[in-house]
N, C-alpha and C positions, 0 to 999 in steps of 0.2 A: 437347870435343864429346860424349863420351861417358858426361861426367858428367850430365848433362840424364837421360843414359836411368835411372840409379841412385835418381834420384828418383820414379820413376812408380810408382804400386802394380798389383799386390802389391809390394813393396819387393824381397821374398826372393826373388821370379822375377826383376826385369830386375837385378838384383845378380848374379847368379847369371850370368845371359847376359852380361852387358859380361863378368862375369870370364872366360868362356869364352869372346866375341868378339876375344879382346885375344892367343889363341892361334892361329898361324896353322895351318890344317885343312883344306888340301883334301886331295879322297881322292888316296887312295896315298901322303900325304904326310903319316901321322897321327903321325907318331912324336913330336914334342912335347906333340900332346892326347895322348895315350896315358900320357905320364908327368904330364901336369898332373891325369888323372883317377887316379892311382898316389897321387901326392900329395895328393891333395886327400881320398880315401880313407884315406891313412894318417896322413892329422894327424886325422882325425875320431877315428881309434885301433877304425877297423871293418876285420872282416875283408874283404882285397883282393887280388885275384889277377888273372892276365894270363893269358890262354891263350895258345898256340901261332901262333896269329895274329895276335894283339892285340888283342880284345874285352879289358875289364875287366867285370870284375864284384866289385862293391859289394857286401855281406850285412848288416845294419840287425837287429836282433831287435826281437819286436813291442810295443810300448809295452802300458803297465800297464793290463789289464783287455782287452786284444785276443789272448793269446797261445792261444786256441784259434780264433782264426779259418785259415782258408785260408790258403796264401803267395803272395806276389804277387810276380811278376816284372816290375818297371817297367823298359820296355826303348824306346832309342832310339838313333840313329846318331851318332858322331862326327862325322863328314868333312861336307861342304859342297861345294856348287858351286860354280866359282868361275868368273863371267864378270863381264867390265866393258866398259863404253861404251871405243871404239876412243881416244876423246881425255883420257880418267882414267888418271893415271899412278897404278899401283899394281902391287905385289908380292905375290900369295898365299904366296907361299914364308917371306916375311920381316916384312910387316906383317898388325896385327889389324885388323880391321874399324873402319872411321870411321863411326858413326852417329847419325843427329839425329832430331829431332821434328817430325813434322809434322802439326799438327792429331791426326787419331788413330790415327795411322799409325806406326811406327817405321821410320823409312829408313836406306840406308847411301849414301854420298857415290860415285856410280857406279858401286857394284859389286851385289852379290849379298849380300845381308843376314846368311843364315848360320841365319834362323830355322827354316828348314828344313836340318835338325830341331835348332838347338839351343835354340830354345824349350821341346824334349823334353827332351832333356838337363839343360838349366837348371830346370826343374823337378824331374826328377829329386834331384836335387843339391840344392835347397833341400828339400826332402824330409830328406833321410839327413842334413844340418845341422842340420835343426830339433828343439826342447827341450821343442814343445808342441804338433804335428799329432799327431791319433792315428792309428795306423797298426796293420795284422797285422805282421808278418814278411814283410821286403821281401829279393828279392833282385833289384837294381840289375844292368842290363845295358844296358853301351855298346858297341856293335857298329863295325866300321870298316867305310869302303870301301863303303857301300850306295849311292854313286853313280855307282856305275863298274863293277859287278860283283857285288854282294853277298858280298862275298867273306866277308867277317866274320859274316855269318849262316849261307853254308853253309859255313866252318871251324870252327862252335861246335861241339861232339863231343857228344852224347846222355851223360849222366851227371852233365854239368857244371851243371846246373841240379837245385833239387827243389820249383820253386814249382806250383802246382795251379792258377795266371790268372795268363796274359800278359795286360797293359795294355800294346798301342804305342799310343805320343805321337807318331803321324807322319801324321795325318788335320787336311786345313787349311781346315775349316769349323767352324764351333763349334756349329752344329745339327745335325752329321751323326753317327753312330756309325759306325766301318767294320767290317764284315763278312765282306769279301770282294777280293780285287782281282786284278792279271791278272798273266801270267806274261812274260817276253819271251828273247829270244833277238837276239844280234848279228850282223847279216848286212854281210858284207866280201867286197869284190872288189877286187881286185888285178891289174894288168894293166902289164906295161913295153913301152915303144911305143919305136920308132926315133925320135930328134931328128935333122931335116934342119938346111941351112942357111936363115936368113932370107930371104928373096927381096930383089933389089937395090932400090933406091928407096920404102925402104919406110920407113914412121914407126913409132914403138913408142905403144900407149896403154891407160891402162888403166881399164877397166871399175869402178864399185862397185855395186853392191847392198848401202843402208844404212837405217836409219833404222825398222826392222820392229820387233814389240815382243820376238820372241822366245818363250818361256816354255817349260813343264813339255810334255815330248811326251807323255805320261799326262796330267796331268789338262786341260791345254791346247789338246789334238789335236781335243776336239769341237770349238772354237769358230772353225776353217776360218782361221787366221791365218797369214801368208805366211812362205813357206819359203822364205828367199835362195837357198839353193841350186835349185831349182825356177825361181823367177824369173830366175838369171841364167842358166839352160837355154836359156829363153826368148827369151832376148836372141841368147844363143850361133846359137842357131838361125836366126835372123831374118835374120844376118847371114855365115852360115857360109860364104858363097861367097867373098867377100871378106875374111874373116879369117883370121890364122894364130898360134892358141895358143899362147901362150911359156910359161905356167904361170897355174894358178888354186887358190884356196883360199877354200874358203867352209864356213862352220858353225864349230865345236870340238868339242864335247861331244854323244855319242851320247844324250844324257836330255832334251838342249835342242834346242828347236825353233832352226834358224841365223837369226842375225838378217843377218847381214854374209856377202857373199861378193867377193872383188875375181879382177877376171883381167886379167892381161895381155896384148896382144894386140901382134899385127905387120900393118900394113896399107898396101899399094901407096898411093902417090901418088895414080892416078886415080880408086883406091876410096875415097878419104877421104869424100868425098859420101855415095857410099852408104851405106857405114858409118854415121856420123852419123846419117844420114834412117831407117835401119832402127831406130837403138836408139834412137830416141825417138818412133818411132811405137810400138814395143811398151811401151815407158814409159807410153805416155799409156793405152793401153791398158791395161794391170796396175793405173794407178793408179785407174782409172775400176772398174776392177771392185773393187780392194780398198778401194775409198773410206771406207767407213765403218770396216772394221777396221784399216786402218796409216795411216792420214791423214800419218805422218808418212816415208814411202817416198819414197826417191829413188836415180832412177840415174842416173850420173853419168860422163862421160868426162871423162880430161886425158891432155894432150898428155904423154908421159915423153920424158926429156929424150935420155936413151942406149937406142939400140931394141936390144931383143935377140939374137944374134948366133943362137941357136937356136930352132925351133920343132918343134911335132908334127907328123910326116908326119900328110898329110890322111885316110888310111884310119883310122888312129889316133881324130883329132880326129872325122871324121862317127860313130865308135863309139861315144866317151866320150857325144857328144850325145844321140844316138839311144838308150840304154842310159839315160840319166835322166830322157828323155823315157818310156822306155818303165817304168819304173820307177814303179808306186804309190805314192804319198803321202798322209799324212793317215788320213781314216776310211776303213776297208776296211769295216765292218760291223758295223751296230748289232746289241745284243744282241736275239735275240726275246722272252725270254727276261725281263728286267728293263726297266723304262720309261728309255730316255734314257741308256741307258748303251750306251759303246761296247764294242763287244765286240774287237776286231780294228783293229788300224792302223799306220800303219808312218812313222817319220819318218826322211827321207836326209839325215843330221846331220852327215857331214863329207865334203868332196871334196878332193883333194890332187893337184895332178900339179905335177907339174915334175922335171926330169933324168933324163927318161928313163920315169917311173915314174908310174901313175894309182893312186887307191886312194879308191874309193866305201863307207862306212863307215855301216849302216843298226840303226837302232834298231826290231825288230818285237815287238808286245806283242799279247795275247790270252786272255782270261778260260776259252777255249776252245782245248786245246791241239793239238786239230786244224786248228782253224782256222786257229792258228799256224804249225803245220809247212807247211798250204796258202798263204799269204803265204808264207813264207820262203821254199817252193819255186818262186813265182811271181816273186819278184826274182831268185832263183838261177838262174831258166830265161833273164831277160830278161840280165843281166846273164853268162851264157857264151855268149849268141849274140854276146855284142861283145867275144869273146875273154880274158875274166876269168877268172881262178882266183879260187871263192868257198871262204869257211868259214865256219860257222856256230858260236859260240860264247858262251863266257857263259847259255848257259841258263839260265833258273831258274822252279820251277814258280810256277805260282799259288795263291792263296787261297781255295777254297770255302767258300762261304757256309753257317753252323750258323745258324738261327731255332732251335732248341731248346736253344741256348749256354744254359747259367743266367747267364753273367757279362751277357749281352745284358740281358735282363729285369730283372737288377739295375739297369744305368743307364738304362734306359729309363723306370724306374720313380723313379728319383732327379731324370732329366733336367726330368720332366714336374714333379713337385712343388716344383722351385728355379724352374722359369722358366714354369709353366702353360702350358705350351704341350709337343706330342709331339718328339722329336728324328726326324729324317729316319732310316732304318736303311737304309744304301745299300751296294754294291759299288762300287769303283772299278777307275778305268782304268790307276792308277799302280800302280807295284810296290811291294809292303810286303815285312819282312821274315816276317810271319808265317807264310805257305807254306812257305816254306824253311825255320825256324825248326820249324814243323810236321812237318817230316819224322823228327827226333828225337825228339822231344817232341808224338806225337798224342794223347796223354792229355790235352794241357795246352788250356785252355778262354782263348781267345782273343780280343781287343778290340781299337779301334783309335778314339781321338780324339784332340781337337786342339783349338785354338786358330784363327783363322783368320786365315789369310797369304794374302796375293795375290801374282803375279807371281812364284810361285818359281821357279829356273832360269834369271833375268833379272834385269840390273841394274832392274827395276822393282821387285824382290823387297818386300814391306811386311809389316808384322807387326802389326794391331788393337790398340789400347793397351785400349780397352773389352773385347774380346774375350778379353783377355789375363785381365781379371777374373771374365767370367763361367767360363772356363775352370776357372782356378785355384780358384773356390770348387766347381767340379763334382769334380774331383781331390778335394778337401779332405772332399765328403760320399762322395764310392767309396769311399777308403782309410777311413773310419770305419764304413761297411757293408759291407765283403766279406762274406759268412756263412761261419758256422761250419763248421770241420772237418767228416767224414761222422765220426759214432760208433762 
């Protein structure tokens, strides 16, 4: 299957990516990519090294007749996200990515593609392979862990770099430049409830909330797409007179929007009616309102066979409710500031109870980091009225926007004479590693593009095979224009 992709052009790019699709990589779990990029570095017989963390970094000297320009830091993430549709059997830990072709799309068989960012990567790396791109003086940085924490950008140490332009390869529009983007912080509530006994004559059933598309809680959050966990609030609520919580899980990953939430539930004999009448009259209602963005939403009861012996006392249960009812989602606020861009917003990415134990798990981002600290403190307030211990974690700053970057006007000016047309020069909603990266390194003159991929953070995840061309030949005129050293 994944020979199809080895044929596409540029050749050196999707060669590059099957070889590194074929390494399994999700974050926290990079230690095989970590020595595949060791290796792959020290057959080239370049100097390669590994920090303290696990970043590698790559050093390339500048091919003939480039060796007084600038140095360039091509910098992109290892790790990947990894979701998959509930009915694809698959193993992040143990298998590489299965991917095929589709018209002009590159897909993966259920899961999450990986092109984010190893489209970055993969570039990268056919780069510091190659015998005949002209280049300055590269020094290659593969970061870990940027999807779960950035850990790998802010473990890199001020010293361990001397390039004068970062280039990241983690922007997934192919007419945009990035310049800027937002900062986020993880907001977590934690709460152990008393489990009673089931009430007698009672049947067990359970709930799904399926079929939503998911995606990127940054760059995905303008477009108002349904949040399982939210929805199945909804439900919860509808019906919370008559039901009794045995355990619910909905979302996984604090960066993705939850596509899937299921709960368990305990329901009297004579409530079965109601039950039923309530969760499909909110069904029919959800669906009517997200009609045009989830067409493919459904929720869904069945009968479970063995009912559960425990549930949540009811004080408990009306709190978890109430607390993600009362809980913001989605856009908190657009920037004033920039056209169309969000400035602030918050997605509730994982909920967990059972055995005792609740734990509401929220992704807050903000270009604005006051803004930010007011969202956090605004879930923070909602969420210890329902008796939660929260903590705030993971921090990481954001990206301020430079218009007087030189390296900006470099591809602005390249962008426009390869495709006659201006490139967008935009901030974004998602996190880069740039900011952070910035914090060592504020001397260092800053970029951010890409390729364009759809659906990252979702098994819809897709990667532009056209796209992938115009890219690669825009790479190909930056690295042969950086300018010269200062004298």
């Amino acid at each position: 299957m994944n020979e199809a992709i080895r044929t596409l052009e540029p050749k050196e790019l999707w060669n590059k990516f099957a070889d590194l699709n074929a390494v399994p990589r999700p974050s926290k779990k990079e230690e095989r990519v970590i020595q595949f990029m060791m290796d792959f570095g020290n057959r080239l017989g370049l100097k390669t090294i590994k920090d303290e963390v696990g970043n590698v970094i790559i050093c390339k000297p500048a091919t003939k007749g480039l060796e007084t320009r600038k140095k360039v830091v091509m910098q992109s993430h290892l790790d990947m996200v990894h979701q998959k549709n509930n009915d694809t059997d698959f193993n992040f830990d143990t298998h590489g990515i299965e991917m095929h072709v589709d018209g002009d799309w590159v897909r993966a068989k259920g899961t999450t593609l990986g092109a984010d960012n190893g489209l970055g990567v993969a570039t990268i790396m056919a780069v510091l392979e190659s015998k005949t791109i002209e280049h300055p003086a590269i020094e290659a940085l593969f970061t870990i862990d940027e999807e779960t924490g950035m850990t790998g950008a802010m473990g890199l140490k001020g010293g361990m770099l001397t390039g004068d332009i970062l280039l990241n390869l983690d922007t997934e529009e192919d007419d945009e430049i990035g310049v800027g983007c937002a900062g986020g912080v993880d907001v977590t509530a934690n709460r152990s409830y008393e489990e009673v006994a089931a009430p007698a004559n009672a049947k067990a059933y359970t709930i799904t909330v399926k079929g939503l598309q998911g995606g990127h809680s940054g760059m995905d959050i303008i477009k108002g797409l349904g949040n399982a966990n939210k929805m199945m609030n909804r439900v919860l609520h509808a019906c919370s007179d008559v039901i009794h919580i045995a355990a619910l899980k909905g979302g996984s990953l604090r960066n993705a929007i939850p596509r899937e939430s299921i709960c368990h539930v305990v329901v009297i004999d004579k409530n079965k009616n109601t039950f039923t009448k309530e969760v499909k009259r909110v069904e029919a209602l959800i669906k009517e309102e997200y009609r045009s963005l989830e067409p493919s939403l459904e929720i869904v009861i069945e009968k479970t066979m063995t009912a559960s012996n425990k549930v949540m006392e009811k004080e408990a249960q009306t709190a978890l409710i109430q607390m993600v009812y009362a809980a913001p989602n989605g856009v908190f606020r657009m920037s004033p500031a920039i056209e169309d861009l969000v400035e602030t917003s918050n997605n509730i990415a994982k909920i967990t109870v059972a055995n005792g134990h609740m734990t509401i798990a929220c992704l807050t981002r903000s270009s604005v980091e006051s803004s930010k600290d007011d969202l956090a403190n605004t879930l923070g307030a909602a969420f210890k009225l329902g008796g939660c211990d929260v903590t705030f974690d993971g921090e990481y700053p954001g990206w301020a926007p430079n218009m007087d970057s030189p390296i900006l006007k470099v591809l602005e000016e390249l962008y426009t004479k390869i495709n006659n047309e201006k490139p967008i020069v935009a901030a974004c909603h998602a996190g880069l590693e740039c900011g952070i990266l910035g914090q060592n390194y504020p001397e260092m003159d800053m970029i951010s593009f890409g390729p364009t991929i759809k659906g990252a953070h979702s098994p819809d995840e897709r990667a532009s095979i056209s796209s992938a061309q115009k890219y690669w030949k825009f790479v190909l005129a930056i690295l042969k224009n950086i300018p010269q050293k200062a004298a």
